[in-house]
C-alpha positions in Angstrom: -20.3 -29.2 0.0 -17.4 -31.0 -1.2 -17.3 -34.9 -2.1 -14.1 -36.6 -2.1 -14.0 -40.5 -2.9 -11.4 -42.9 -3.7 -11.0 -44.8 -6.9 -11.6 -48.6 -6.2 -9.9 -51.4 -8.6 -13.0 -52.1 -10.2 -13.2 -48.2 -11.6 -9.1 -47.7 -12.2 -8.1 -47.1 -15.9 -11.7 -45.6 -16.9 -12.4 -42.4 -18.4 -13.0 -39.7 -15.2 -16.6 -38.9 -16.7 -17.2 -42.8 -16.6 -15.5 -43.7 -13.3 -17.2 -40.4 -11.7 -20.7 -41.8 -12.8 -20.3 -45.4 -11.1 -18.5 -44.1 -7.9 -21.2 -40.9 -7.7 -24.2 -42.5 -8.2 -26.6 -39.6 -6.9 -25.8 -37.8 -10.3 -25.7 -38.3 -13.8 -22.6 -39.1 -16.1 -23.8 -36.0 -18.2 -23.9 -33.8 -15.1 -20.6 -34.8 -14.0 -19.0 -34.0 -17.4 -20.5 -30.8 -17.4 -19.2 -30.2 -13.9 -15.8 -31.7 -14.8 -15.3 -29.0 -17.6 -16.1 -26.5 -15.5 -13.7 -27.6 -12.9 -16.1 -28.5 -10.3 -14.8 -32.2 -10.2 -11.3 -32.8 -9.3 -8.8 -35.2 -10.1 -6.2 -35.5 -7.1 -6.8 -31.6 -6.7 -6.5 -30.6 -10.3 -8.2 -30.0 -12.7 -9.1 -32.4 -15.3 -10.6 -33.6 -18.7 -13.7 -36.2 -18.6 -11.3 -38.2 -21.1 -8.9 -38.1 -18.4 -8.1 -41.7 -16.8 -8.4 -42.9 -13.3 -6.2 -44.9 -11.5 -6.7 -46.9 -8.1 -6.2 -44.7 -5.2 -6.6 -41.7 -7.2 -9.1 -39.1 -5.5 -11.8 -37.8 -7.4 -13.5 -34.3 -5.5 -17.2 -33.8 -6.5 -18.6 -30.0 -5.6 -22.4 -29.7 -6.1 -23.2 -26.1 -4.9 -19.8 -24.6 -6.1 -21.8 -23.2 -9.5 -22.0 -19.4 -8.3 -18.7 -19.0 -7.0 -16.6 -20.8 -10.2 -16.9 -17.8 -13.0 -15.3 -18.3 -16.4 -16.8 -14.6 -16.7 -14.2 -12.0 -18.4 -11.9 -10.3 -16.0 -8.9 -7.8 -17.0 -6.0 -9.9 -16.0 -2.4 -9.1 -16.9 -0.6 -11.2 -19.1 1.5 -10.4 -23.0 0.3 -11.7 -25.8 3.1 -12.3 -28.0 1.4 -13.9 -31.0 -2.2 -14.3 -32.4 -3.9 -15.3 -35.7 -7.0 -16.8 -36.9 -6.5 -20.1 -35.4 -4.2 -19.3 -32.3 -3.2 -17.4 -29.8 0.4 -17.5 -28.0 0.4 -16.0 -24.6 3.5 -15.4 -21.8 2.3 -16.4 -18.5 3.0 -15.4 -15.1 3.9 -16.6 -12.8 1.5 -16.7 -9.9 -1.3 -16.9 -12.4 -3.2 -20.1 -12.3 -4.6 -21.9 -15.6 -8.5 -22.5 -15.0 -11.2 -21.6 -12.4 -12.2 -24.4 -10.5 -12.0 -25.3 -6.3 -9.4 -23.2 -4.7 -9.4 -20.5 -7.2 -12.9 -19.5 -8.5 -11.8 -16.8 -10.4 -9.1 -14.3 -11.9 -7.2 -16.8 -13.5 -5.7 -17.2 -17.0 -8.8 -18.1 -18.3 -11.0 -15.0 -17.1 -8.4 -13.0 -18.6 -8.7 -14.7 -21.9 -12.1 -14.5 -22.6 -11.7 -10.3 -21.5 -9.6 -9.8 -24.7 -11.1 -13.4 -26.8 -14.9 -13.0 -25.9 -15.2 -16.1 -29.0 -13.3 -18.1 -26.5 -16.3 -18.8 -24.3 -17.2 -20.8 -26.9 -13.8 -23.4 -27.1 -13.3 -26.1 -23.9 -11.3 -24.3 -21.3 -11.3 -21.3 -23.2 -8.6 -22.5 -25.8 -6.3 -23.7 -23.1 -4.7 -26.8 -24.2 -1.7 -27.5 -22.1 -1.3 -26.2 -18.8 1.9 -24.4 -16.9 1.8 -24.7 -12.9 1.1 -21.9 -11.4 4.4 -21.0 -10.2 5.9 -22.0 -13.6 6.1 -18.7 -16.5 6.1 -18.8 -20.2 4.6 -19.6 -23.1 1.4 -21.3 -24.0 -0.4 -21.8 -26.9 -3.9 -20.8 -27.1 -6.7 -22.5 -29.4 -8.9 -19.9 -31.4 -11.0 -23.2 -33.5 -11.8 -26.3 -32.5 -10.1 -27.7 -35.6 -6.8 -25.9 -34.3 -7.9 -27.7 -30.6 -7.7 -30.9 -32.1 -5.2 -30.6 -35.1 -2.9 -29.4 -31.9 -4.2 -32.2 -29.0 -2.9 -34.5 -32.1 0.3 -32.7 -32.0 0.8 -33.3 -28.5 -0.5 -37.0 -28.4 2.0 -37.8 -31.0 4.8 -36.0 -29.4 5.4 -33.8 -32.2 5.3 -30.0 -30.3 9.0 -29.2 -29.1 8.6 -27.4 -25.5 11.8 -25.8 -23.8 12.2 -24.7 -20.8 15.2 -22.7 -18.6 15.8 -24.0 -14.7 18.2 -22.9 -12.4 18.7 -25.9 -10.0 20.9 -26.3 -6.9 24.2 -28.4 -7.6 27.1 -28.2 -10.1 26.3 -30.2 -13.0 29.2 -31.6 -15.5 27.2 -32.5 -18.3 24.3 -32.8 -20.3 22.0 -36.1 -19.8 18.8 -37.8 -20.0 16.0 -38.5 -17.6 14.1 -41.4 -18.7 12.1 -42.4 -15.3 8.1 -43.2 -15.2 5.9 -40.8 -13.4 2.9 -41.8 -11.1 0.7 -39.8 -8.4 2.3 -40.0 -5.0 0.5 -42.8 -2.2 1.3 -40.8 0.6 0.5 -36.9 -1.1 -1.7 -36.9 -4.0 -0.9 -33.5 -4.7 2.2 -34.6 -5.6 3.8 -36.7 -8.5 6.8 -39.3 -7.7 8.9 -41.6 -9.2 7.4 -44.9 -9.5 7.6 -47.8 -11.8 4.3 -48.7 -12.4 3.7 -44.8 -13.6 3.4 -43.4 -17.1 6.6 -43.0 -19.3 8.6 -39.6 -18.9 11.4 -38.5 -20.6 13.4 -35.4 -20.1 16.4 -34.2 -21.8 18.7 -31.5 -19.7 21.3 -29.1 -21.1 23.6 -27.7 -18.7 23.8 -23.5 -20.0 26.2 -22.5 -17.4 27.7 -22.8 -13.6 27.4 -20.5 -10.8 30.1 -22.8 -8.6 27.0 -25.0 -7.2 24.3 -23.7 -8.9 23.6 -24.7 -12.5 21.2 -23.1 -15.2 19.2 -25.7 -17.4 18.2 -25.6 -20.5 15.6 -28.6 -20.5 13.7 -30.3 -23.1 10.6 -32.5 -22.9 9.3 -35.8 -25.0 6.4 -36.2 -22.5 4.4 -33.7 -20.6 3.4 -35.4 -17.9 2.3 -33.3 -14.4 5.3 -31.8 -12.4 8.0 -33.9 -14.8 10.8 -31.3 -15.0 10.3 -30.7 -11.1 10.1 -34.5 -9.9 12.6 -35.5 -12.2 15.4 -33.0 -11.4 14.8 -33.4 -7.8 15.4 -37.5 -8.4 18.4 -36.4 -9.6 19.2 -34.5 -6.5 19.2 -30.8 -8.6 16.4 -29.2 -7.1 14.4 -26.5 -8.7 15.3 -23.3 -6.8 12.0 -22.3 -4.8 10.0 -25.1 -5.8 8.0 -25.1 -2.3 6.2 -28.7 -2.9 9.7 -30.6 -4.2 12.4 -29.0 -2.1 10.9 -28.0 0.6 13.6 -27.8 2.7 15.5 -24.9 0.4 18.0 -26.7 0.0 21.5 -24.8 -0.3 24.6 -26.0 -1.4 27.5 -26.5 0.6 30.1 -23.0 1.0 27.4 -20.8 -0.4 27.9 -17.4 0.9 25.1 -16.2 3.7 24.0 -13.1 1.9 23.8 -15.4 -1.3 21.6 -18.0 1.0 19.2 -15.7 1.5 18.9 -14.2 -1.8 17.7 -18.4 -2.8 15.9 -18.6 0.0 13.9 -15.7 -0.1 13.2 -16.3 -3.8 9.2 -17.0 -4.1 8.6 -19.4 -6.6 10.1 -22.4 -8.6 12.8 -21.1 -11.1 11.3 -22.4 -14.1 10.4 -20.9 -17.4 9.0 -21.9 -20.2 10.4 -20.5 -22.5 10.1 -22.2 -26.1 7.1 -23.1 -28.4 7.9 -25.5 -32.1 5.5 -26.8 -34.0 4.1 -27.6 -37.6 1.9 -25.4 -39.1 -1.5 -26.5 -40.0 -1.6 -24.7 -43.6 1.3 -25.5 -44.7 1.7 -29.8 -43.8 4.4 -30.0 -46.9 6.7 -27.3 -45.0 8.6 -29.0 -42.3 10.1 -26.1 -41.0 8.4 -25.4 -37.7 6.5 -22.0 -36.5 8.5 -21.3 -33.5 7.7 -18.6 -30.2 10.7 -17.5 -27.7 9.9 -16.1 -24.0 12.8 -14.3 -22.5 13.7 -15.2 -18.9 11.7 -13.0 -16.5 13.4 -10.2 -14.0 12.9 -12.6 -11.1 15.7 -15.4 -12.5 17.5 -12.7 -14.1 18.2 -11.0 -11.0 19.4 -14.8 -9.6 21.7 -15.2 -12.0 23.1 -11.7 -11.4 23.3 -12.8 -7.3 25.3 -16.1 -8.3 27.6 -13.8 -10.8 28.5 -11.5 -7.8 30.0 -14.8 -6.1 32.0 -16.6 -9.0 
């Protein structure tokens, strides 16, 4: 039995747990928070934190009875650790694999898979997970062992101090390297979807052009902010679509004079060509050091073998 209920002005820029209490009145805030964390409530489709805000026409999903089919219980799912000590781990995703269990995708997720090799990780919010890739997105993510590495890192983040790379190969021939520096907000019409918009939260994005492929382009792409869908909804303002990326070029777009064998090759490719694949940041021993620990991801067979198909057409 699901819920679903619009934020009204009166409840916008309020924690979820808060505004979930006043717009759900049949149950409690602590219910709801206990339901938010384990991904029972959702936030225009995704999951969220109760510390999460809420903004006016935001949609807010409530699922009572969904308790025995949501399992955060261990499950053998495939993944490579690439790092782990005492106080984290760092883990290559996917892609296909989705972050958390919640509406949609009860279980097998990143998170099942987790607590199979991490059984102490039952014991950390979301299993450790503090920043999320989409599903379709592979790479690396860091993985909280403590909950003083949870919030020595959720600091980290807040104050824009973790480095996060990523490689994208995009439609278009691009000349140069440039900024993005456009505000981000939840799409009126799709609230699955993020969109430019003024009124949205600041985004920055910085793009690296790596190489051509006549009018393709590979990316290398760093971010200051890590808000949902950025690299995507910002390279498709820019009219550089990710190749794949079913929800913001859903037309496939190809460029013009690409070869038909080559069209096919992009067209038939099943996901977003994005990667993930750089991790910086401080180490919490060692605060005096300001060299960073860093993690590297090689690009997965799937954009490898992309590349390859633009190299057979230069």
């Amino acid at each position: 039995m699901e819920i679903t209920k619009k934020v009204l002005n009166q409840h916008s820029n309020k924690r979820l747990d808060k505004a979930s209490s006043e717009i759900f009145r049949d149950f409690s805030r602590s219910q709801l928070k206990k339901w938010i964390q384990e991904g029972r409530v959702l936030l225009n489709n995704e999951i969220a934190s109760p510390k999460d805000y809420v903004y006016e026409d935001d949609e807010i999903m409530v699922n009572p009875i969904s308790e025995n089919k949501i399992s955060w219980d261990p499950e053998k799912i495939k993944f490579k650790v690439i790092y782990e000590n005492d106080d984290f781990i760092i883990v290559d995703k996917p892609c296909d694999l989705v972050m958390h269990p919640g509406a949609g995708c009860f279980d097998g997720t990143l998170a099942n898979g987790l607590i199979f090799i991490y059984p102490e990780l039952k014991k950390i919010p979301r299993a450790g997970i503090v920043h999320r890739l989409d599903k379709n997105t592979s790479g690396i993510l860091l993985i909280a062992r403590t909950l003083k590495f949870r919030n020595y890192y959720v600091n980290l983040l807040q104050e824009r101090k973790v480095i996060k790379k990523y490689k994208a190969i995009v439609v278009g021939k691009i000349n140069s390297s440039f900024e993005i520096n456009q505000p981000i907000a939840r799409d009126k019409k799709n609230r699955t979807k993020m969109t430019i918009r003024q009124d949205g939260k600041e985004a920055l994005t910085y793009v690296r052009l790596e190489k051509t492929f006549n009018n393709y382009s590979l990316l290398d792409i760093s971010i200051k902010t890590g808000r949902t869908h950025q690299i995507r909804v910002h390279l498709n303002y820019k009219q550089h679509p990710i190749i794949g990326d079913k929800k913001y070029n859903p037309a496939n777009n190809i460029a013009k004079s690409t070869p038909s064998d080559l069209a096919n090759v992009i067209r038939s490719f099943p996901r977003q060509a994005l990667h993930s694949y750089y991790l910086g940041f401080q180490d919490m021993n060692d605060m005096n050091n300001d060299k960073l620990i860093e993690f590297e991801s090689e690009m997965p067979n799937d954009m490898k073998n992309l590349i390859t198909n633009f190299k057979k057409h230069l």
